[in-house]
C-alpha positions in Angstrom: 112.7 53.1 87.3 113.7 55.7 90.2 117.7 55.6 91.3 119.5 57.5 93.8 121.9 60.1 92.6 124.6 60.6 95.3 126.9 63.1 96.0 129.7 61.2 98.2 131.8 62.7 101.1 129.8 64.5 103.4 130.6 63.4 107.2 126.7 63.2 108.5 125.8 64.4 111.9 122.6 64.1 114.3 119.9 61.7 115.1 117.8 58.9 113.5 115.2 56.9 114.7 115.2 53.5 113.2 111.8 52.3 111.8 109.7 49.4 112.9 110.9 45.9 112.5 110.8 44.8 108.8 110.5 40.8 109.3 108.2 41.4 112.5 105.4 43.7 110.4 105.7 41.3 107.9 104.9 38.2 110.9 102.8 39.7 113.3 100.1 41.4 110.4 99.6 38.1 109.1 98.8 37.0 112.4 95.8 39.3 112.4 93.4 36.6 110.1 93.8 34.1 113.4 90.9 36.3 114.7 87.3 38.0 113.5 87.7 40.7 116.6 90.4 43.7 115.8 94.0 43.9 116.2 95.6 47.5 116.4 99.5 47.2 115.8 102.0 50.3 116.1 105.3 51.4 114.7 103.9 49.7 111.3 107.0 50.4 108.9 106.0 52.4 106.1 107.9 50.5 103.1 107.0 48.7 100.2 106.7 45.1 101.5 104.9 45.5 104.3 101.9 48.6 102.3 101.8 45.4 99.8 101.0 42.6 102.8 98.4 45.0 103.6 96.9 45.4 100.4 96.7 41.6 100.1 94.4 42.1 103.5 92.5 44.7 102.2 91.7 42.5 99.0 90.4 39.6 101.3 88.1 41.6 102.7 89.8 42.4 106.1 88.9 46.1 107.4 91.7 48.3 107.8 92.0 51.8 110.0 94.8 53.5 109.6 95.2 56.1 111.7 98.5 57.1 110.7 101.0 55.2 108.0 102.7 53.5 111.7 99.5 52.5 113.3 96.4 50.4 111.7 93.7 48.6 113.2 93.0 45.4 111.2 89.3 43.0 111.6 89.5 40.1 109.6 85.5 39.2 110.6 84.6 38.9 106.8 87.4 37.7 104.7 87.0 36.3 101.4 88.8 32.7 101.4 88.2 32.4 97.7 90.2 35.7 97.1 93.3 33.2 97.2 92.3 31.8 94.1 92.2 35.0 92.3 94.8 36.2 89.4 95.2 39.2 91.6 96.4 37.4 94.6 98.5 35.4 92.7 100.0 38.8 91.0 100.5 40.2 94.2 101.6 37.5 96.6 103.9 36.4 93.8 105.5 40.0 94.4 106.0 39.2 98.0 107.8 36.1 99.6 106.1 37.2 102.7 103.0 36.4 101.8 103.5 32.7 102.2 103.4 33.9 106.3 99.0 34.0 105.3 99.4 30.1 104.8 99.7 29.2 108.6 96.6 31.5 109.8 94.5 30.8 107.0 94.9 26.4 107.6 94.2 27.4 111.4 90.9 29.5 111.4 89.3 28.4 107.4 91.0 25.0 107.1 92.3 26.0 103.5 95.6 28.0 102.1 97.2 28.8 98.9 100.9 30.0 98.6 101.9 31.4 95.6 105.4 30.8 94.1 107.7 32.8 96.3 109.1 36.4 94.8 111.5 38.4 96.7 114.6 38.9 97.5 117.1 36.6 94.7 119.5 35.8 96.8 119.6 32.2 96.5 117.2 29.1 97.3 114.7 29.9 100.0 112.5 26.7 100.2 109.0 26.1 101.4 110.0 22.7 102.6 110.0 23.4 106.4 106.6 24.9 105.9 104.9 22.5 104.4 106.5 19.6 106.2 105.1 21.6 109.3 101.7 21.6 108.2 101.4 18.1 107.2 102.7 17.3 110.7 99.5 19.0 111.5 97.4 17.4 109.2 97.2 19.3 106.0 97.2 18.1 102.5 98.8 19.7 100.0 99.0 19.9 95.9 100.8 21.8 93.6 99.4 23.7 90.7 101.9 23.6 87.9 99.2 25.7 85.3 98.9 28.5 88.5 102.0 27.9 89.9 100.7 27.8 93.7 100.3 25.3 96.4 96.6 24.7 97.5 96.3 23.4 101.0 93.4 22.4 103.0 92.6 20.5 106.5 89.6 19.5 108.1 90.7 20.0 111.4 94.6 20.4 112.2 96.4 18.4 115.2 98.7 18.7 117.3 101.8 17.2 116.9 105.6 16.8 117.6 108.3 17.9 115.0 111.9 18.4 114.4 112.8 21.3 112.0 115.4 20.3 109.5 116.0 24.2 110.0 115.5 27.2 112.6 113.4 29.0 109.8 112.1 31.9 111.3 109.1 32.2 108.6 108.7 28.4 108.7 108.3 28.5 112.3 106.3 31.3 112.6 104.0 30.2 110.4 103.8 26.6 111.7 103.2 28.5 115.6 100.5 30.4 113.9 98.6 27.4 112.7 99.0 25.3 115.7 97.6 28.2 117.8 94.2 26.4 117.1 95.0 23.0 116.2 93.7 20.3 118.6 96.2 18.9 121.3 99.7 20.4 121.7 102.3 20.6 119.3 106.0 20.5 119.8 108.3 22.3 117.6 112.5 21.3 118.1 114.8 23.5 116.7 112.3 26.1 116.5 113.6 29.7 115.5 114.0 32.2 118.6 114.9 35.4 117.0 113.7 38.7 118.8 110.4 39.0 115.9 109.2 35.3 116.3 109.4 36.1 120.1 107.5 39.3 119.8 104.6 37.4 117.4 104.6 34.5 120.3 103.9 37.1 123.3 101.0 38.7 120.8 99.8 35.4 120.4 99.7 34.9 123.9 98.0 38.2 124.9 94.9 37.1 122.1 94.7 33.9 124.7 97.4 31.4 122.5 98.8 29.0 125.0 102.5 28.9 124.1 105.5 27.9 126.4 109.2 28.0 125.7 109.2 31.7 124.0 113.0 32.7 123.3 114.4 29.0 123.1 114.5 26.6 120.7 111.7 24.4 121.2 108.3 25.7 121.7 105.0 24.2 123.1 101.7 25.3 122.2 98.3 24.1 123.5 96.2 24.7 121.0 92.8 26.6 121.7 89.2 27.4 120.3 89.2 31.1 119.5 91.3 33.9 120.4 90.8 37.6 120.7 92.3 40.9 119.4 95.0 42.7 120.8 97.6 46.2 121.4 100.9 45.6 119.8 103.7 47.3 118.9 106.5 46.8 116.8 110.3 46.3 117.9 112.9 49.1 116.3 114.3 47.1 113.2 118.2 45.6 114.0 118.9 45.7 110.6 118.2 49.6 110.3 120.0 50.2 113.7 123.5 48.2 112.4 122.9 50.0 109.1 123.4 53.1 111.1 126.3 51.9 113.3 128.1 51.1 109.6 127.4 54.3 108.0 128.8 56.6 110.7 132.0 54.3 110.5 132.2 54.3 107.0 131.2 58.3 106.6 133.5 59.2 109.9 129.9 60.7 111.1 128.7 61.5 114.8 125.2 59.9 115.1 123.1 58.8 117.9 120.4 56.1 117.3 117.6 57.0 119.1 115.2 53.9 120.8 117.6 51.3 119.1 116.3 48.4 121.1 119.5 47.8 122.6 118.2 44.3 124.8 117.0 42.5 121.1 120.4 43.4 119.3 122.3 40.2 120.2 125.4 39.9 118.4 125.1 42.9 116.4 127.3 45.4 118.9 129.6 43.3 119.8 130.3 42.6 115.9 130.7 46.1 115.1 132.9 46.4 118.3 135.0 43.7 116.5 135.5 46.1 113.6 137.2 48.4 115.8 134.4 51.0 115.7 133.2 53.1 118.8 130.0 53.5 119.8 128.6 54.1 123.8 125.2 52.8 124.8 123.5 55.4 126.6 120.0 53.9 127.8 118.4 52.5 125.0 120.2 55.1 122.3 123.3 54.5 120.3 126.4 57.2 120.0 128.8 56.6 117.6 131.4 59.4 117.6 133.0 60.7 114.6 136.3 58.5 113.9 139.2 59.0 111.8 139.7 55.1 111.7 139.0 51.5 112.8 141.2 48.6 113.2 139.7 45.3 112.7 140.3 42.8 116.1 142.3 39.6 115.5 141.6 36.2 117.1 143.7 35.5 119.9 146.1 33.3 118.1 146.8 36.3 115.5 144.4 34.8 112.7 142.2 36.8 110.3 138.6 37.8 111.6 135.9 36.0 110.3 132.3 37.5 110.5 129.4 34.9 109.8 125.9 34.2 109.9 124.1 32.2 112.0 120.7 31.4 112.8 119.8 33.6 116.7 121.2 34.8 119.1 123.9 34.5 116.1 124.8 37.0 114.0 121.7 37.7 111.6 122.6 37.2 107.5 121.0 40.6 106.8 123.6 42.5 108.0 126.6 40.3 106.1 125.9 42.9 103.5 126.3 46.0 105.6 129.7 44.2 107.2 131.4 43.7 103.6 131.0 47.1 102.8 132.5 48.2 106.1 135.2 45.9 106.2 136.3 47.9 103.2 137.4 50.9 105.2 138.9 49.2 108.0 142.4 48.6 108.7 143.0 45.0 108.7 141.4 42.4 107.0 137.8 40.1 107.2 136.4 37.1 105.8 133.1 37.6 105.4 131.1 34.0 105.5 127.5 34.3 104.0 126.5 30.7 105.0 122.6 30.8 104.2 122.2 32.3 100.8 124.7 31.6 98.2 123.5 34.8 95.9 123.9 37.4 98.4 127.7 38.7 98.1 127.4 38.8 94.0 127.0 42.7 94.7 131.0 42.6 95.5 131.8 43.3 91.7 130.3 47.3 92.2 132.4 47.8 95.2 135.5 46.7 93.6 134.8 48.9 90.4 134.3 51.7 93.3 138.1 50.7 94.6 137.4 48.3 97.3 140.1 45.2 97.7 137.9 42.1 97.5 138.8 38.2 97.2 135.5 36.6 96.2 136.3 33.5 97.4 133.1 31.6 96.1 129.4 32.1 96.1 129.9 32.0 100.1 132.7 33.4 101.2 134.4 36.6 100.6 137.9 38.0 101.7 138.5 42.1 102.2 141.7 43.6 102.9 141.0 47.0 104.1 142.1 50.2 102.8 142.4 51.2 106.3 141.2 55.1 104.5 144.2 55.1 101.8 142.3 56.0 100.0 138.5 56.8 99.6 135.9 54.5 97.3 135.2 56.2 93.9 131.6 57.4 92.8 130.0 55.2 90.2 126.7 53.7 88.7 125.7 50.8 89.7 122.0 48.7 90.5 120.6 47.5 93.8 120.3 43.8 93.4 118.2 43.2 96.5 117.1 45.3 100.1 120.3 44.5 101.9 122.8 44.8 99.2 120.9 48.2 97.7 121.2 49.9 101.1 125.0 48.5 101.5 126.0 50.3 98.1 123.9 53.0 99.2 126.3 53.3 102.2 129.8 52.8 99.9 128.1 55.4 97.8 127.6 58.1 100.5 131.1 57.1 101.8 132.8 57.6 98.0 134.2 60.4 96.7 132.8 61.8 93.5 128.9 61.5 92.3 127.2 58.0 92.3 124.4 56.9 90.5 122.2 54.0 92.8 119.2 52.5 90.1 116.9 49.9 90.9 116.1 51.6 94.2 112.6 50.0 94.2 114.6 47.1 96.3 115.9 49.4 99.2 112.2 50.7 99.3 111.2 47.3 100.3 112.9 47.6 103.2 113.7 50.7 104.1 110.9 54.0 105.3 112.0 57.3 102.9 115.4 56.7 103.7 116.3 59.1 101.4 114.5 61.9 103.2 116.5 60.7 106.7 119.8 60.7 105.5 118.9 64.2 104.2 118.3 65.1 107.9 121.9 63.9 109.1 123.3 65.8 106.2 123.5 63.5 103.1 123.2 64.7 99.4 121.2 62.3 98.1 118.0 62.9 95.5 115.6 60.7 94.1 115.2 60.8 90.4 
């Protein structure tokens, strides 16, 4: 198993590009089975979850051009419904939660789906329940196989209908707006996710001939249709890179500009940063964050202790809690760090407190850090990557540290993250894959 070996220390300098939008690919190339004609999508990510979404394609018998690793044209005009079925989806689907995004196109153009058990990310309970609550609203059936462990779903025709999500899920609603595309009638969905990528897959729905009204707010109308068409698209720059970024110049006391950060579909993300007490200028759609000795964490008006929390859009998205913690570790002044959604996700605080860090783990939630304020510097040591977001938060602590760190298990920061080993490189990092 491959693992980062870190040399700690180094202030980094110069410019990154972040890569396409992880949760977007992930959306908008399952999207691609709604039609026979071809889709071409840009800024593809090159990372692990996103080459194995592909592959699932590929198996199914949809045609793929790539003309680069950030740019494939995809025509789903011959795809093999009873590859779903097969101990190879089931291998590889069971590999990626994303895969349960298929479900929704599949019920909408073949009127049959099958969802494997979830893998992923273990972070805590991620349910299927607002998917497949969504597609019985529609008019699917479902089973479960307990021998196969998968869901078979099927529908002779779906309908529209109006729902009320128990929760903004972004996949749930995504893949509920990509089965309704061609469902009869009109569907309502309330409470419907609005994040930045479910906005993007809307407007490419739209631009295949999808009627969909309400994009960006939390309830969405769609009129279903017959057929639609292929399409252009290209993906957003991925937030989660771009505040990665933002935390390692902090943390590193490094002058980097993000270059094409996306700056209009960040949301919270600056101004939580900027609450850290770390500079950074917005220069057209590019980020500079100067080198900085230091950063003093904000306090509320009344004098209490910053919180930082996740929250479904325009709040503050849950993948960069991660990135936070290990920031807030540096900072003068303290943070609670509240990771409402998954109750697994902060269990990566015992590494950074063997590096040196001062953390309260409060419970499986919450997560108190009283900054070092650059007392002193985090220690080198060897650790695993427990999942995407927490592997590329230790990989920041670890570039920070002084001394050598050893990062194993990097097969989770490759889910998520393009050769980021080779880009770090570029700014001036000593880090080697072995």
């Amino acid at each position: 198993m491959a693992s980062f070996i870190v040399n700690g220390g180094n202030k980094l300098k110069g410019e990154i590009v972040p890569q396409g939008a992880k949760n977007e690919a992930l959306q908008i190339i399952s999207a691609v089975l709604l039609t026979a004609e071809p889709v071409t999508i840009h800024n593809i990510p090159d990372i692990v979850d996103v080459n194995l979404l592909i592959e699932l394609l590929e198996g199914m018998g949809v045609k793929t051009y790539r003309a680069n690793r950030h740019t494939c044209t995809f025509t789903a005009d011959e795809v093999d419904t009873d590859y779903f079925t097969s101990d190879a989806f089931r291998s590889k689907g069971g590999k990626l939660r994303g895969s349960v995004l298929l479900a929704g196109p599949m019920l909408a153009r073949f009127k049959k789906a099958y969802i494997p058990k979830p893998g992923g990310d273990k972070i805590g309970r991620r349910r299927l329940d607002t998917h497949i609550i969504g597609f019985e609203k529609l008019g699917a059936t479902f089973t479960y196989n307990d021998d196969l462990h998968f869901f078979q779903l099927s529908a002779p025709q779906l309908h529209g209908a109006y729902m009320l999500l128990d929760e903004p899920s972004v996949t749930g609603t995504a893949n509920i707006v990509m089965a309704a595309v061609l469902a009869e009638g009109t569907t309502t969905i309330y409470n419907a996710a609005c994040e930045p990528y479910l906005q993007q897959l809307c407007h490419m729905l739209v631009r295949m001939g999808a009627r969909i009204s309400g994009i960006g707010s939390n309830m969405l109308v769609i009129e279903g249709v017959y057929k639609l068409s292929g399409t252009t698209h290209t993906m957003l720059p991925d937030m989660i890179e771009v505040g990665s970024f933002i935390g390692l110049a902090a943390m590193t006391q490094s002058e980097i500009t993000i270059k094409g950060a996306g700056i209009q579909h960040l949301g919270m993300i600056p101004d939580k940063f900027a609450q850290m007490g770390i500079q950074f200028q917005i220069k057209g759609d590019d980020i500079y964050v100067p080198a900085q000795d230091s950063y003093e964490v904000t306090t509320y008006l009344d004098g209490g202790i910053l919180t930082i929390y996740d929250h479904p859009w325009p709040g503050f998205t849950p993948d960069l809690i991660s990135i936070m913690l290990v920031v807030a570790t540096q900072a003068k002044g303290s943070v609670l760090i509240h990771q409402k959604m998954f109750e697994s996700r902060l269990f990566f605080v015992d590494k950074l407190i063997d590096m040196g860090a001062q953390i309260i783990l409060c419970d499986p939630h919450r997560a108190t850090v009283i900054g070092l304020g650059r007392s002193h510097s985090l220690r080198g040591i060897t650790m695993s990557s427990p999942d995407i977001r927490a592997g590329q938060a230790l990989l920041i602590a670890a570039l920070s540290a002084e001394g050598k760190s050893t990062i194993q298990n990097i097969d989770q920061i490759d889910r998520g993250y393009q050769n980021i080993d080779t880009r770090l490189r570029e700014l001036g990092a000593d880090i080697v894959r072995k």
